[in-house]
N, C-alpha and C positions, 0 to 999 in steps of 0.2 A: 824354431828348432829347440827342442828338449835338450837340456847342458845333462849328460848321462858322469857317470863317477871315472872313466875310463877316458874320458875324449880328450886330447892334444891340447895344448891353447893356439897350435895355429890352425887348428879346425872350428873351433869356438871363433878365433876371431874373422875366419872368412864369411861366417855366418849369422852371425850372433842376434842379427834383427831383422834375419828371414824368417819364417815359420814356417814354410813349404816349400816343397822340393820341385815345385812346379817354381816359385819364385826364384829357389836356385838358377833352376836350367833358364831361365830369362837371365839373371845377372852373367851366367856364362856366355849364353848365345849374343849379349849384350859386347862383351866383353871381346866374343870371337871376332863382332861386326867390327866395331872401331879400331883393333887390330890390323885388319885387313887396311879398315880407312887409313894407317898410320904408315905404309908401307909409300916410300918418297917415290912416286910415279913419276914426279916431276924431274927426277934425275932419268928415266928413263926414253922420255918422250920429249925431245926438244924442239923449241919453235910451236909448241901447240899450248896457247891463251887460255882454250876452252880446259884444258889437264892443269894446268898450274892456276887457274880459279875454281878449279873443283876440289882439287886436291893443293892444299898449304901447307905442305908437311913437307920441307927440302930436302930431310935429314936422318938418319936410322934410330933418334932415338928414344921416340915415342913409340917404337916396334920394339925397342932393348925393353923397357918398363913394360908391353902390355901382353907382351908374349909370355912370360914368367906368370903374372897376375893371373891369367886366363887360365893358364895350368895350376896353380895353386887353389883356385877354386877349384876347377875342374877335380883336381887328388882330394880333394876335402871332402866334396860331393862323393866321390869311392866312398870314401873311408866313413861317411854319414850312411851313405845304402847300408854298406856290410856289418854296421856295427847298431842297425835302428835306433837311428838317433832323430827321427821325425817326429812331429807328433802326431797322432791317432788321428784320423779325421771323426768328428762329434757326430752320433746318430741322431734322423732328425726324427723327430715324435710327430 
């Protein structure tokens, strides 16, 4: 990603060692998965071995930390579209 004269530092540092916007939407979609993973099933489903060895997560607050993260990127990513802060893709010869 191209650091432009106008951009945030908390958009700079969501991004700072991506270069494409294709990269972004992985670190997002990344971000959206383990989210989901972090959501304590095991408080939902009781008596079942096979949910509390898939899912280790007892507790709300790995969903507190990754649901914010995901949206922070996610607003960064806006604010990169709207303002062409990508860089150019190189033609090839």
């Amino acid at each position: 990603m191209e650091k432009i004269e106008k951009m945030p530092l908390w958009v700079f540092l969501a991004f700072s060692s991506i270069e494409t916007r294709k990269g972004a939407l992985i670190l997002i979609w990344a971000c959206a998965i383990f989210s989901l993973y972090c959501i304590p099933f095991p408080l939902f489903f009781e008596n079942t071995e096979l949910i509390k060895t898939i899912f280790l997560i007892d507790d709300w607050s790995w969903v507190a930390m990754m649901a914010p993260i995901t949206l922070w990127y996610w607003i960064s990513l806006r604010w990169v579209d709207n303002n062409s802060g990508w860089k150019e893709p190189e033609a090839k010869a």
